[in-house]
N, C-alpha and C positions, 0 to 999 in steps of 0.2 A: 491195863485191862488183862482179863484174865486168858492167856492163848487160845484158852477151851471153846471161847465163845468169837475169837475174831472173826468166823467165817461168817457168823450171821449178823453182824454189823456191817450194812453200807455206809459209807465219804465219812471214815472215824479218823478224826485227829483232821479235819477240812479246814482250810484257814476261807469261812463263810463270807467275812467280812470283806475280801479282796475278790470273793468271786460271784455274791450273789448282788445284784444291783439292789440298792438298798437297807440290806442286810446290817444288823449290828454285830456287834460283839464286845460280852461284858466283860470287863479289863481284869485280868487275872480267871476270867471263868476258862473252865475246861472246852477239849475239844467238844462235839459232838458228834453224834452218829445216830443211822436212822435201822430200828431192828429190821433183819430180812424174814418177808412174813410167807416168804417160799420154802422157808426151813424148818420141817419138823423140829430142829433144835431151840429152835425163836421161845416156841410155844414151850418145851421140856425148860427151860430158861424161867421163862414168867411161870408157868406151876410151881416151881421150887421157890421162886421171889414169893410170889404168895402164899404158899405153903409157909415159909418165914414168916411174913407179914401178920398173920393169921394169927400167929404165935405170939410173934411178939405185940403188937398193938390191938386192943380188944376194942375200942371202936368198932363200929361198924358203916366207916365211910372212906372211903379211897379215891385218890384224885388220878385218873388216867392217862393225862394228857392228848397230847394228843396236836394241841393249837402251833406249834412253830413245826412242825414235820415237813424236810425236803424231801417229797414224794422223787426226786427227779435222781435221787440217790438208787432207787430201785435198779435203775440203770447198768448199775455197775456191776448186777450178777448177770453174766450171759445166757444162763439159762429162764430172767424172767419171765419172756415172753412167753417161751412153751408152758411155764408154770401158769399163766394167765386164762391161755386161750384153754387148757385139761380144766379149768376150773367155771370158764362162761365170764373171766373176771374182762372188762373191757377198758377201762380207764386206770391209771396210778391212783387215781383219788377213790377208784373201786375199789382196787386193789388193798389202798389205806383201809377201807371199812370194814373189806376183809379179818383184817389184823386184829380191829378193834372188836369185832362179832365174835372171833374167836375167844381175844382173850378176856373177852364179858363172861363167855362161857365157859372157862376156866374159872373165872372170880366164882361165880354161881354155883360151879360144883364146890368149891373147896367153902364155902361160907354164903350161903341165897343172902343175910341180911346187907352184905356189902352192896 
């Protein structure tokens, strides 16, 4: 990963499958990490992904993700909470939607038909 960006990755490089009860993990797949959506830099990150994206692929459909997210990674910035309670956000799973509001609205500016 690129150093530029490690501060807005939470639990990157997690071994999931020893710590989350039930949890899998696919044999040779990479670490993963959950983006930190407290970080102006999160968002400068996904405009530049899709500023690419835009570019390279004319399609006009994009898959977001979104579905295996350890909201519980948020955790690991000490500053979450105050970033929560300045924003009215109440729950991690708020918080997730957050992310996802924004970076809808990101998508929308750089290309409405995606």
């Amino acid at each position: 990963m690129d150093p530029n960006f490690n501060d807005i990755i939470r639990c990157y490089n997690k071994n999931w499958y020893s710590t989350v009860p039930g949890a899998y993990k696919v044999q040779g797949g990479p670490p993963t990490g959950v983006m930190d959506p407290s970080s102006e830099k999160t968002f400068q990150f996904i405009t530049g992904l899709f500023n690419d994206f835009n570019t390279l692929f004319p399609d006009n459909m994009i898959m977001l993700g979104g579905d295996e997210v350890f909201t519980s990674c948020y955790k690991e910035n000490p500053n979450i909470d105050a970033f929560m309670k300045s924003k009215g956000i109440a729950t991690y799973t708020d918080l997730f939607q957050y992310h996802i509001d924004r970076t809808k609205q990101i998508l929308n500016k750089i290309n409405p038909k995606k």
